[in-house]
C-alpha positions in Angstrom: 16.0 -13.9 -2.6 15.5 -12.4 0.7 17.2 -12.9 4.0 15.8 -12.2 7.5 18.2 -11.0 10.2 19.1 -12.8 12.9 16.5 -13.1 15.9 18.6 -10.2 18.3 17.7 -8.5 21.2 18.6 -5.1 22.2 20.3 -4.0 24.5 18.8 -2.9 27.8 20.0 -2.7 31.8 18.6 -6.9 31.9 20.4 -8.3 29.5 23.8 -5.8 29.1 26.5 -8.0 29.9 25.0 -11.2 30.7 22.6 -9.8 33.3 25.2 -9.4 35.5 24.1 -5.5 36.0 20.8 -6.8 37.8 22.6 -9.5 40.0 25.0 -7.0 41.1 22.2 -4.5 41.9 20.2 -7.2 44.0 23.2 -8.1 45.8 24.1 -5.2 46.6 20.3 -3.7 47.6 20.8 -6.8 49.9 23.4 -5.1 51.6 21.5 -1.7 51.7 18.7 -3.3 53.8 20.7 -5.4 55.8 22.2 -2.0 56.9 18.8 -0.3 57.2 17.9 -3.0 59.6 21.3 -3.1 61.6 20.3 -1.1 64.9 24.1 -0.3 65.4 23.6 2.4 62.3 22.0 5.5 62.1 18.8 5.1 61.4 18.4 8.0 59.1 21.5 8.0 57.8 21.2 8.1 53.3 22.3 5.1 51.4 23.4 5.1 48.2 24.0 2.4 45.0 25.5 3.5 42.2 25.6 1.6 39.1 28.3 2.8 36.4 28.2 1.8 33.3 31.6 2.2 31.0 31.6 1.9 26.7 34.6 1.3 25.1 33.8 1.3 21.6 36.6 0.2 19.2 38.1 2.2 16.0 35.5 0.7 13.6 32.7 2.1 16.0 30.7 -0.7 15.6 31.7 -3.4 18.7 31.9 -1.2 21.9 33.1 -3.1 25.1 31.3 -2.7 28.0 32.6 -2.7 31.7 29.9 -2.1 34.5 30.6 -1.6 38.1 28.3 -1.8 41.0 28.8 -0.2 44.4 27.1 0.7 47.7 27.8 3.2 50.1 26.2 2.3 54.0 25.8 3.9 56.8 28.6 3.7 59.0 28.1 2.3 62.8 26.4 5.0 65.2 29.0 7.1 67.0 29.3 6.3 70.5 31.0 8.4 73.0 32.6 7.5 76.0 35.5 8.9 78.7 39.0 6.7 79.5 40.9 8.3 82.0 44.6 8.5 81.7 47.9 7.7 84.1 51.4 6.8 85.0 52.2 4.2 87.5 54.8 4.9 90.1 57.8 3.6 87.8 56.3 6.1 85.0 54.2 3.3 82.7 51.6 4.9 81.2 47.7 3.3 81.8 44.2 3.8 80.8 41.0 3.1 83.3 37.3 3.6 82.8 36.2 5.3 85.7 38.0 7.6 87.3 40.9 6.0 89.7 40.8 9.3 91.8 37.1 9.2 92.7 35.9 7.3 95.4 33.2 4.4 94.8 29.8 5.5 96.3 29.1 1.7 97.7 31.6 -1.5 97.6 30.5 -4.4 95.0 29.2 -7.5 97.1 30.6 -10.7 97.1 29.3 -13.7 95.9 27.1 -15.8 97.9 29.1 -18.9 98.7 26.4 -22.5 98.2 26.4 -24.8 100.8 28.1 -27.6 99.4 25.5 -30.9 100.1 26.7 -34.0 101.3 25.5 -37.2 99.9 25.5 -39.9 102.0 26.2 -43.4 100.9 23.5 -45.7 100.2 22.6 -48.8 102.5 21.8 -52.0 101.5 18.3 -52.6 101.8 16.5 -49.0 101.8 
């Protein structure tokens, strides 16, 4: 009498808890290039996805439990540098301005064109 195991597969990164490993990589690879292309990063800047794989395996060391964890790290927005210049009013509030209040303006901003308003004139009877 013979018997024939069971048809089982081993155990590889595609099929190690449920698959769930390679979703988890392709969403977060999604991420990655969707960072890549975001022209607010720096362009150069390394990205990184870590998978980490955790075994548990129980007193009998036969069953192991398996944990997995998937993670990105992006690159952050590109630094941008800029100046705010810093006050007190007359009654000793403090305020914040972005150009400088002490320097003079090289030319005034102009004023918007006013429209000629038009006049529409009632219809006769007839025309």
């Amino acid at each position: 009498m013979t018997t024939t195991a069971p048809d089982v597969a081993t155990i590889n990164l595609g099929n190690i808890n449920q698959g769930a490993a390679l979703d988890a990589f392709e969403r977060e690879l999604d991420k990655v290039l969707e960072n890549v292309a975001d022209l607010a990063t720096v362009s150069t800047a390394t990205r990184v996805i870590t998978l980490t794989v955790v075994f548990k395996p129980h007193s009998d060391r036969c069953q192991i439990d398996t944990e997995f964890r998937c993670v990105s790290k992006l690159a952050a927005i590109e630094t941008h540098k800029s100046k705010i210049f810093a006050g007190r009013t007359d009654e000793g509030a403090r305020v914040a301005f972005d150009a400088d209040p002490r320097q003079m303006p090289l030319w005034s901003v102009p004023k918007p064109r006013e429209t000629p308003v038009v006049e529409f004139k009632p219809a006769t009877p007839g025309q």
